[in-house]
ChimeraX commands (.cxc) that place a marker at each C-alpha (Angstrom):
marker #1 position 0.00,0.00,0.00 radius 0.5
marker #1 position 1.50,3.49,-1.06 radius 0.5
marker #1 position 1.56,5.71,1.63 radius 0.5
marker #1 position -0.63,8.96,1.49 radius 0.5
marker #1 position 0.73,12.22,3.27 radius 0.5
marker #1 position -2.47,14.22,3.07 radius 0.5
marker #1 position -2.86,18.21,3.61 radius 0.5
marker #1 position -4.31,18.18,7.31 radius 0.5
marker #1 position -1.44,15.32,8.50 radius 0.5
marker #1 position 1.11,16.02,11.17 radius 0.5
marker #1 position 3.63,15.21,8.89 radius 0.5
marker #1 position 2.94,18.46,7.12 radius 0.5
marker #1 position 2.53,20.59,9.36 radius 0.5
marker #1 position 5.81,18.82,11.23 radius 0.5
marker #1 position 7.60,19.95,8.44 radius 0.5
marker #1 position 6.29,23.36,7.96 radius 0.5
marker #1 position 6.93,24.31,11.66 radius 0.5
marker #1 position 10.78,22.65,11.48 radius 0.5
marker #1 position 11.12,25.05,8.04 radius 0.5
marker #1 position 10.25,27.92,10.23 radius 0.5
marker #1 position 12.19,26.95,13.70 radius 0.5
marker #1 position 15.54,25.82,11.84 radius 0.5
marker #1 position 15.56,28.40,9.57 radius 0.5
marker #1 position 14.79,31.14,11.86 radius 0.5
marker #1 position 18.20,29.80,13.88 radius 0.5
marker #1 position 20.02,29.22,10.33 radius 0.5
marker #1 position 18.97,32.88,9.53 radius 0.5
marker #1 position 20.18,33.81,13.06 radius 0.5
marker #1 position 23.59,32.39,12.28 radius 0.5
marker #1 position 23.90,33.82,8.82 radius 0.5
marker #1 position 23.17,30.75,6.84 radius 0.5
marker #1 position 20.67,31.80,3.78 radius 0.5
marker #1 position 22.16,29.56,1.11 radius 0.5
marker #1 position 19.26,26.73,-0.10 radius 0.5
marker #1 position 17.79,27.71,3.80 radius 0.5
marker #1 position 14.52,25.66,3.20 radius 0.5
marker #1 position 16.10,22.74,1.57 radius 0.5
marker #1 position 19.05,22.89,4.46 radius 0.5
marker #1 position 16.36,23.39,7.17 radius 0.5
marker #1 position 14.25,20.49,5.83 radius 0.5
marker #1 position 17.47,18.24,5.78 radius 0.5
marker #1 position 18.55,19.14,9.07 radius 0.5
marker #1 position 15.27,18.12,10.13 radius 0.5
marker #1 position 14.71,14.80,8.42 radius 0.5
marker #1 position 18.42,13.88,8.99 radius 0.5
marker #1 position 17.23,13.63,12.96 radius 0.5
marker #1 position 13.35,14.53,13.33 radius 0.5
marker #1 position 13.33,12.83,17.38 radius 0.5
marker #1 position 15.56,15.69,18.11 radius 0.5
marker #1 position 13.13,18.24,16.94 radius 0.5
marker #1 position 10.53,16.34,18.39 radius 0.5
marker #1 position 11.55,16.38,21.58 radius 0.5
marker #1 position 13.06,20.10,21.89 radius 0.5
marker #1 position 10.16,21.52,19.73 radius 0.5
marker #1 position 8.19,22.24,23.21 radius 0.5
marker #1 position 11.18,23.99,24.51 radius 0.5
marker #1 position 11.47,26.25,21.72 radius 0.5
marker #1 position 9.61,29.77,21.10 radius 0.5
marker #1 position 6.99,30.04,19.02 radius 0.5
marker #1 position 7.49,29.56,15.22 radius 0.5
marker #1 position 5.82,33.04,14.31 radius 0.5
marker #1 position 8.04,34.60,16.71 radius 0.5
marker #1 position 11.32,36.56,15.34 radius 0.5
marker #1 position 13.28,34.77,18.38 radius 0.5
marker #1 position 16.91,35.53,18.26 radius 0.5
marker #1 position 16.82,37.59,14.70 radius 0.5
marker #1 position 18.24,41.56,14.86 radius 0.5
marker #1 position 19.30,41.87,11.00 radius 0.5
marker #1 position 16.92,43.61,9.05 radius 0.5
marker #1 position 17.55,41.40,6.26 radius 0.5
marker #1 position 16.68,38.34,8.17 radius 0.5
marker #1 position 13.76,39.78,9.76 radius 0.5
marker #1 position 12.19,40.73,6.34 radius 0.5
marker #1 position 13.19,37.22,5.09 radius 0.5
marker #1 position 11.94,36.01,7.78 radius 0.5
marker #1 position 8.55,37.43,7.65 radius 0.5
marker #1 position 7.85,37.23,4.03 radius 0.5
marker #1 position 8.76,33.23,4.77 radius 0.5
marker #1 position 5.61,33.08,7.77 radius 0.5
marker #1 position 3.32,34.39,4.92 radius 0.5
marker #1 position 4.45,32.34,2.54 radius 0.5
marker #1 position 4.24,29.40,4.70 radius 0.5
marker #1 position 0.50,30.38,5.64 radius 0.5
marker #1 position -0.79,30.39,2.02 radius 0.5
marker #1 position 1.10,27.46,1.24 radius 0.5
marker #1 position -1.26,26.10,3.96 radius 0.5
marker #1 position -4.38,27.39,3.13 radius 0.5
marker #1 position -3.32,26.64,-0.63 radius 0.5
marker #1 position -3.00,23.03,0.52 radius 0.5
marker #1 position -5.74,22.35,2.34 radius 0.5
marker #1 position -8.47,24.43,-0.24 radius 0.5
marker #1 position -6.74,21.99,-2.96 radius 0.5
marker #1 position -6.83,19.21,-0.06 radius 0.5
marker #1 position -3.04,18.22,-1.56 radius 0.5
marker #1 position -1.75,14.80,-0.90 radius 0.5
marker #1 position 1.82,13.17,-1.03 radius 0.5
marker #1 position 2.70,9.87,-1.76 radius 0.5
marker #1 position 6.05,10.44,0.11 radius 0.5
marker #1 position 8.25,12.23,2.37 radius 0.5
marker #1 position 10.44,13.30,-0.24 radius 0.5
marker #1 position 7.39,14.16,-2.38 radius 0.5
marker #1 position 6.14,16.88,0.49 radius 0.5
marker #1 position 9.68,17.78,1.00 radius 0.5
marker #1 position 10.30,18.77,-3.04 radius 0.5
marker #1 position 6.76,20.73,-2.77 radius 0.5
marker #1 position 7.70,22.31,0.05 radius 0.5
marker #1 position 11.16,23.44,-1.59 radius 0.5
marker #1 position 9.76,24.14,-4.76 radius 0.5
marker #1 position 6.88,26.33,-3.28 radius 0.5
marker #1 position 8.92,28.22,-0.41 radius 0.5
marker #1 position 12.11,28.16,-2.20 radius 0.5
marker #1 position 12.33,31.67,-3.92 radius 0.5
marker #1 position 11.10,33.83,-0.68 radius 0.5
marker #1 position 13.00,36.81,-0.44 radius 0.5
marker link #1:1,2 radius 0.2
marker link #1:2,3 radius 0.2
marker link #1:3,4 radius 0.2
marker link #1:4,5 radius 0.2
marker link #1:5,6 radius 0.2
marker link #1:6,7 radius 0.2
marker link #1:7,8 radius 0.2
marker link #1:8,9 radius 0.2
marker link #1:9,10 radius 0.2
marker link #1:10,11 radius 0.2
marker link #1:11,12 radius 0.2
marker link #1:12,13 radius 0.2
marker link #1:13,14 radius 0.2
marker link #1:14,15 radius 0.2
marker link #1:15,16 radius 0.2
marker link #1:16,17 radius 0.2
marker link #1:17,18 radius 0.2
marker link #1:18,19 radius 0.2
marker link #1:19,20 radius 0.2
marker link #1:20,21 radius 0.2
marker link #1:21,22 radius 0.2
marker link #1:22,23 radius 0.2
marker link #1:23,24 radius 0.2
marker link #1:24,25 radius 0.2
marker link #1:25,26 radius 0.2
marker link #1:26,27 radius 0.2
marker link #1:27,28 radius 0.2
marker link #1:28,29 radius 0.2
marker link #1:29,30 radius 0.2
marker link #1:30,31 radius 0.2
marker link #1:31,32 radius 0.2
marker link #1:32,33 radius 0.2
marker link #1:33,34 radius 0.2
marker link #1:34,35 radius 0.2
marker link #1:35,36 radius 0.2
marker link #1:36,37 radius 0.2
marker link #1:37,38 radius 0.2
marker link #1:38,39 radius 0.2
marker link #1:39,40 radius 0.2
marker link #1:40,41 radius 0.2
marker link #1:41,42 radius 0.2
marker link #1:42,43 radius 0.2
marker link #1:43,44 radius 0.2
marker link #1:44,45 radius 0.2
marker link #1:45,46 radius 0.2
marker link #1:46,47 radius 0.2
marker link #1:47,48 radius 0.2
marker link #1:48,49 radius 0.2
marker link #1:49,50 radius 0.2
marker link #1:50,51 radius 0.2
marker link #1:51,52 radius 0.2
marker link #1:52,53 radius 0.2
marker link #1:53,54 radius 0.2
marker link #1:54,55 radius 0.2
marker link #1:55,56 radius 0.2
marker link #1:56,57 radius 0.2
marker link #1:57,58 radius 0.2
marker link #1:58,59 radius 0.2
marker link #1:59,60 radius 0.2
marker link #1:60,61 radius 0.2
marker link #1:61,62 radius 0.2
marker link #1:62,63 radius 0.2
marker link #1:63,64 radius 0.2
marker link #1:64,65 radius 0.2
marker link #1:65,66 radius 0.2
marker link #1:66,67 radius 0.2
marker link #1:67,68 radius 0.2
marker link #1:68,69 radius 0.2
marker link #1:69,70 radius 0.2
marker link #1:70,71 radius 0.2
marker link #1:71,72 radius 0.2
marker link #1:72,73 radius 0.2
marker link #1:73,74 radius 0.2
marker link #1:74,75 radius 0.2
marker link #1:75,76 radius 0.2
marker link #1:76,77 radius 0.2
marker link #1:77,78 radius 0.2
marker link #1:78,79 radius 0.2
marker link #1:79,80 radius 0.2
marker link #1:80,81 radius 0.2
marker link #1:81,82 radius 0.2
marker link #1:82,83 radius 0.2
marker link #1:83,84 radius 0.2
marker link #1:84,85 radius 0.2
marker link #1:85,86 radius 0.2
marker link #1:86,87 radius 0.2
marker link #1:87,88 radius 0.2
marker link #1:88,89 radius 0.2
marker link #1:89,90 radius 0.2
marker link #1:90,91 radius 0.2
marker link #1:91,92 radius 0.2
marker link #1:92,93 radius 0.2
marker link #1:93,94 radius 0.2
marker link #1:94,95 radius 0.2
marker link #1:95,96 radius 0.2
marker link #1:96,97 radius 0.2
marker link #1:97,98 radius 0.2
marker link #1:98,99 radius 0.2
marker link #1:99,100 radius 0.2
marker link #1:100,101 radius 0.2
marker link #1:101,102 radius 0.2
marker link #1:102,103 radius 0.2
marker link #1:103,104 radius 0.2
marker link #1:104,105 radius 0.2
marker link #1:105,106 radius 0.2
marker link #1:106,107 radius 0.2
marker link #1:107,108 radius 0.2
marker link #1:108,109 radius 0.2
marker link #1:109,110 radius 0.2
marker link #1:110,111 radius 0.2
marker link #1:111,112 radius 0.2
marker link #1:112,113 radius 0.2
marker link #1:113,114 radius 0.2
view
């Protein structure tokens, strides 16, 4: 049986939250190269760990730790892309047939905020 990632599973929205926890601290260290793809790897590379500190970490909508203008802007313009990539999802009611699937969407549809 294939497995079916759809719009409304925790595996989405997992992976959305990790995009927007990781890269906030990538952005925080000056790491902006391929941050999505990076944060997404980072994630699936050791998702337990994430798991288990996600309760200990601020808020994903939160700027956290960011001062740099740039970052902050980036950073913003990523939350609102991330929220109509949701609501996109879930109007469409998108499924994936994979991990790797919902990570190349996720990549492809997040990858060119500025």
């Amino acid at each position: 049986m294939a497995l079916k990632i759809k719009w409304n599973d925790d595996r989405v929205r997992g992976a959305t939250t990790a995009i927007l926890l990781i890269g906030r601290e990538r952005l925080h260290r000056g790491e902006t190269t391929d941050l999505i793809q990076a944060s997404l790897a980072d994630y699936r590379a050791d998702p337990e760990r994430y798991k288990k500190s996600k309760a200990a970490w601020a808020d994903a909508k939160e700027l956290g730790p960011l001062t740099n203008p740039r970052h902050v802007a980036y950073f913003r313009n990523l939350l609102s892309a991330v929220a109509r990539l949701a609501e996109k999802m879930t109007q469409a009611k998108r499924q994936f047939n994979s991990l790797r699937e919902l990570d190349n969407y996720l990549v492809a549809s997040l990858g060119n905020v500025r």
